[in-house]
C-alpha positions as CSV (number, residue, x, y, z in Angstrom):
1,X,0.0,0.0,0.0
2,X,2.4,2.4,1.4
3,X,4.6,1.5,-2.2
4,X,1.4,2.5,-4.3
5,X,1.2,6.1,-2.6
6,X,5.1,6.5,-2.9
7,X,6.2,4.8,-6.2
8,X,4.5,7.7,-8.7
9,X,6.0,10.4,-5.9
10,X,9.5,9.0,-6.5
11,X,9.0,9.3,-10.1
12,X,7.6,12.7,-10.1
13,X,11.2,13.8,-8.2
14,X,13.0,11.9,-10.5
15,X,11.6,13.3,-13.1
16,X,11.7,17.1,-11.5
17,X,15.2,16.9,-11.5
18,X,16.0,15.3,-15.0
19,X,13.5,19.0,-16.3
20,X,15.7,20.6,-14.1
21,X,19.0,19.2,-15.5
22,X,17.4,19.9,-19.7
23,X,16.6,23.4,-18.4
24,X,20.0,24.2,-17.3
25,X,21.3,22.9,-20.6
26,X,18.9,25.0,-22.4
27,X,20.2,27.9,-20.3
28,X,24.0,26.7,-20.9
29,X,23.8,26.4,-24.4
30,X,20.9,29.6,-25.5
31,X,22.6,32.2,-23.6
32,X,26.1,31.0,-24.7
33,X,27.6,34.5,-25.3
34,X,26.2,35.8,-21.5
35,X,28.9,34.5,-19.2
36,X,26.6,34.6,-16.0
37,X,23.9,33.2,-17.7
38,X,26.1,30.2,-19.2
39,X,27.1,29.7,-15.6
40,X,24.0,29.6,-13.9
41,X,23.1,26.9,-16.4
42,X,26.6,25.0,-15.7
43,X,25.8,25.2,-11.9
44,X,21.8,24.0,-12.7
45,X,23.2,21.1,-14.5
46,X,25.4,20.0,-11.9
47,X,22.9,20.2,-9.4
48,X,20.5,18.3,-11.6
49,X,23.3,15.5,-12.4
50,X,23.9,15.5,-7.9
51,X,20.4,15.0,-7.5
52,X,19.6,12.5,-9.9
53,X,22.5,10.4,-9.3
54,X,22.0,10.8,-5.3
55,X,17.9,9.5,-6.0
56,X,19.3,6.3,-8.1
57,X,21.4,5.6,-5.8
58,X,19.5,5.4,-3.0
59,X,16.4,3.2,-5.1
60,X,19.3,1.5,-5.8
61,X,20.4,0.4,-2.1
62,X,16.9,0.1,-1.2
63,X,16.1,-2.4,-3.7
64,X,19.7,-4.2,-2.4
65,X,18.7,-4.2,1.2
66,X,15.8,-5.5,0.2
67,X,16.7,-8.4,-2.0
68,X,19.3,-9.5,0.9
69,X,17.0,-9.4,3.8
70,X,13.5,-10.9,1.7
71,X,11.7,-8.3,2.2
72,X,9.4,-8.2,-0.8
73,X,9.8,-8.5,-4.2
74,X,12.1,-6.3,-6.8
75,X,12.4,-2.8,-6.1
76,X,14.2,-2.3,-9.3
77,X,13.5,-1.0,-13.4
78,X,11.3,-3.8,-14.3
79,X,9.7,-4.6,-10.9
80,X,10.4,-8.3,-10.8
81,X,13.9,-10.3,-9.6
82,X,13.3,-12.9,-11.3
83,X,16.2,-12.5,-13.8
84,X,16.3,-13.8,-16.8
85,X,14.0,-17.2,-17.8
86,X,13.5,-18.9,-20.8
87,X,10.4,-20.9,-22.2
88,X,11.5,-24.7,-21.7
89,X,13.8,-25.1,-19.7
90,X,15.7,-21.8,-20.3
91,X,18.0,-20.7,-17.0
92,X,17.0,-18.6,-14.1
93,X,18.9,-16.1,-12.0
């Protein structure tokens, strides 16, 4: 339940920040002959690059923990650990 509620909130940030990251591009590369302006896009881009890789990170040791102590099911991309499995006999991670 308490995944259902906070699942589209953790994309919303992700995605927040990834905007926020474009937009500072945008700003780097339209206002390329201001110098403050192609710096206050320089510093919004490496805040957006800190922030995203800080939020993967952390889904990323959360889904971790989680596969090592059993507590529920993939926390990852694709939402299942099952791995890879073929029809017949295929292998399984």
């Amino acid at each position: 339940m308490l995944y259902g509620v906070l699942s589209p909130l953790i994309v919303l940030i992700i995605t927040l920040a990834l905007v926020y990251f474009l937009w500072g591009m945008a700003n780097f590369i339209l206002r390329a002959d201001d110098e403050q302006g192609r710096a206050k896009g320089k510093q919004m881009m490496i805040w957006g690059i800190i922030a995203l890789f800080v939020m993967f990170s952390v889904w990323a040791l959360v889904g971790i923990l989680q596969n090592t102590f059993l507590l529920g099911g993939g926390g990852g991309f694709g939402g299942s650990s099952s791995g890879f499995s073929g029809r017949g006999g295929g292998f399984s991670i």
